[in-house]
C-alpha positions, -999 to +999 in steps of 0.1 A: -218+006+029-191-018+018-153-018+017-144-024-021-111-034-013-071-023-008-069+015-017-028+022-012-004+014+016+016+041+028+057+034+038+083+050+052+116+059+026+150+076+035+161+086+005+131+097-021+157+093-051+170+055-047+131+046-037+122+065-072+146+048-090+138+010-077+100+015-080+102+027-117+128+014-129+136-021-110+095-029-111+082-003-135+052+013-118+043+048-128+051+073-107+014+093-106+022+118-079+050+137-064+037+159-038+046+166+000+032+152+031+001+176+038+011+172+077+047+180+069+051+195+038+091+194+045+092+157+031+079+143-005+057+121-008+059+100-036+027+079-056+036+047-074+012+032-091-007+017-124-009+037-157-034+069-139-033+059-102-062+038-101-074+026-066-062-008-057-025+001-075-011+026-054+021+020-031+029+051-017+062+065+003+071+096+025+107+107+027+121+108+061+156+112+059+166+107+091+148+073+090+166+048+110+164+008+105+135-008+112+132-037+140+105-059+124+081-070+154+041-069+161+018-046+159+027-035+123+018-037+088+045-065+079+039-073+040+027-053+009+019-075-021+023-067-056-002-084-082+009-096-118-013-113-145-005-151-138+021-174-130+041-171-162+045-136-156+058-145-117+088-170-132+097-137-154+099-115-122+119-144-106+145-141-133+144-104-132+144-104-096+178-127-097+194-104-126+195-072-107+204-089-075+175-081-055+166-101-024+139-128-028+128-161-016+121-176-041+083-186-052+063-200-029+022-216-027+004-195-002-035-199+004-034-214-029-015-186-053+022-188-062+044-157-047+075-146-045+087-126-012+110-103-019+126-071-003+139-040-020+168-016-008+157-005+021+142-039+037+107-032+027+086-065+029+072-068-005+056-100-022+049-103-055+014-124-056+001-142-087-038-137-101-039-172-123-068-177-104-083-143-090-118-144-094-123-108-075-113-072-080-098-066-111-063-049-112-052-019-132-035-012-162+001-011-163+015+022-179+030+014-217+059+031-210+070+012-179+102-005-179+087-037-179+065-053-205+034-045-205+017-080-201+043-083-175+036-052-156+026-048-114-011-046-116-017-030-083-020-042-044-027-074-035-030-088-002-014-064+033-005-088+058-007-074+093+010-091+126-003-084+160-002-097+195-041-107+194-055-113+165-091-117+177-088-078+185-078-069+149-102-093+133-134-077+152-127-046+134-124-057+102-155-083+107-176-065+130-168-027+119-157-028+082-180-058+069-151-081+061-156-123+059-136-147+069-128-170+044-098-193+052-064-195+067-028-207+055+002-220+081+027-199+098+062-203+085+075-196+118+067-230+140+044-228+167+027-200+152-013-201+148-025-203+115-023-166+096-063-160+088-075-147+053-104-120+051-121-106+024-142-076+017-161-065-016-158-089-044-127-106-027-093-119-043-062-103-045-073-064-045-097-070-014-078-093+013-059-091+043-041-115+060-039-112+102-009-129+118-008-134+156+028-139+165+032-142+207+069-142+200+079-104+189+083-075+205+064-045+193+081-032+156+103-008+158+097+012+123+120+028+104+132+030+066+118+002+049+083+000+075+047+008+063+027+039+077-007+024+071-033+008+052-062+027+030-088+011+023-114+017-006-154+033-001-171+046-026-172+088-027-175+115+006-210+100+008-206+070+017-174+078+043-190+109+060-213+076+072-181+059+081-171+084+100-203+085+121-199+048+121-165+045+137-176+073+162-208+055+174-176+025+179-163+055+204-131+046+182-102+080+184-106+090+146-090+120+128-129+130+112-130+135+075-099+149+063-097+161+024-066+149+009-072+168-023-070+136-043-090+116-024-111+124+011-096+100+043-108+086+078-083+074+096-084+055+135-063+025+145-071-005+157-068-021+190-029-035+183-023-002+167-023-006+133-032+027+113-061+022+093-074+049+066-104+045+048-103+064+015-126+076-012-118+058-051-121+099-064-114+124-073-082+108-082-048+123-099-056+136-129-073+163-113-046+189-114-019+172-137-024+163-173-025+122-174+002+122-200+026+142-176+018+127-141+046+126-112+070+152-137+064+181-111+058+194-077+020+189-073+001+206-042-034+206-035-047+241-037-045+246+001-009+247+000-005+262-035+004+297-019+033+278+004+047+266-032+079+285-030+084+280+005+081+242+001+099+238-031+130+253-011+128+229+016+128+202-009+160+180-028+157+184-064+145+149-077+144+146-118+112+124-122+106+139-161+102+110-186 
């Protein structure tokens, strides 16, 4: 059993319309899915991702409207990165990045790659991340009728930075229960900070890192709009994670069991500093109930909730997503 890599990261939105807009239009992902949140099917939840929502490219968002700002601190998710093909294509993004006025610092060397931080309406941490030299999982295919260029597109997830109180506590989970290695370690920006450490899982690069930052200076985050839900992280098919789930019990870890998200089957436990980790299955994907040329156009609902449809749909906004 191994963990191939980043599957999606799930955030937190207030308003499902400007987050639509910024994520196709601003950075020109697809949108592959609008559905509901299965545990609350009175808020969307929107998929952005590559050309057919492959795993590894999918940044996902529920709507909570009554989100409130979020106090960045420990025990959180803190960054989502965003690959693209090489470092030419990360000076174009700084330049687009400057034209529409969005808020960046500038591009940066971290463990060796150039990126660009950046932050998008709302004050989600974002980073675009360049794979010049990604030697690992390969990223997706961005959708030819994006916004953006094709060889310029977001080719999926790249490293999820997570900060936390103790980072030896985090880092046994991934190393001792999910099979990651560690492989390296960059400095803190923040001065005397430890070192943030790099692990790796699968084939490694980009697609299959994360980075663990111990900060003893924060108080636990506060999320809000603009915060990440949690991590997913890839295994092969139901298979392989009904012996995750077995795994994480014989850990005596509080899980929620296999759960059947329609598009994809999920585990999901947390960590000792909290942070929500799923572990998710690469199919059946989502082009199972939606023609790939016509993804994200409509409501989409697994068929467990298909008989709620009209119910839901009332309790929703009306959000144009036809292209």
């Amino acid at each position: 059993m191994k963990i191939k890599g980043i599957h999606h990261v799930s955030a937190i939105t207030a308003k499902a319309k400007e987050n639509y807009n910024f994520y196709t239009k601003d950075l020109g992902m697809r949108l592959v899915k609008k559905s509901v949140n299965q545990d609350d099917t009175s808020m969307y939840h929107l998929f952005y991702a590559d050309e057919i929502g492959n795993p590894g490219t999918d940044l996902t968002f529920f709507e909570i409207k009554r989100a409130g700002h979020t106090y960045e601190g420990n025990n959180s998710i803190s960054a989502t990165s965003l690959r693209v093909a090489n470092d030419d294509v990360l000076s174009y993004w700084q330049n687009r990045l400057d034209e529409l006025q969005i808020d960046h610092d500038g591009m940066k060397k971290q463990f060796g790659r150039k990126v660009i931080p950046f932050r998008d309406h709302e004050g989600q941490r974002l980073v675009l991340v360049s794979d010049e030299t990604n030697q690992g999982v390969p990223g997706g295919n961005p959708w030819v009728k994006s916004s953006i260029p094709r060889d310029k597109g977001i080719l999926g997830l790249g490293p999820v930075k997570l900060t936390v109180p103790e980072a030896e506590k985090t880092v046994s989970v991934l190393k001792d229960l999910l099979g990651f290695r560690e492989v390296g370690a960059y400095s803190s920006p923040v001065e005397g900070q430890k070192d943030i450490l790099v692990l790796q899982t699968g084939e490694g690069g980009t697609g299959a890192e994360i980075h663990v930052e111990e900060r003893t200076d924060l108080p636990p985050e506060r999320p809000g709009r603009g915060s990440v839900h949690h991590v997913a992280l890839r295994v092969e098919d139901k298979l392989e994670l009904e012996e995750w789930v077995k795994k994480v019990k014989e850990r005596r870890m509080p899980n929620s069991g296999l759960v059947d998200r329609y598009y994809f089957q999920s585990l999901y436990f947390r960590d000792p500093n909290g942070i929500l980790i799923e572990l998710a299955t690469d199919g059946p994907g989502f082009a199972t109930d939606e023609d790939p040329e016509h993804l994200g156009e409509s409501v989409a609902l697994p068929p467990f909730l298909e008989e709620q449809r009209k119910e839901i749909e009332a309790e929703l906004e009306s959000l144009d997503t036809k292209i």
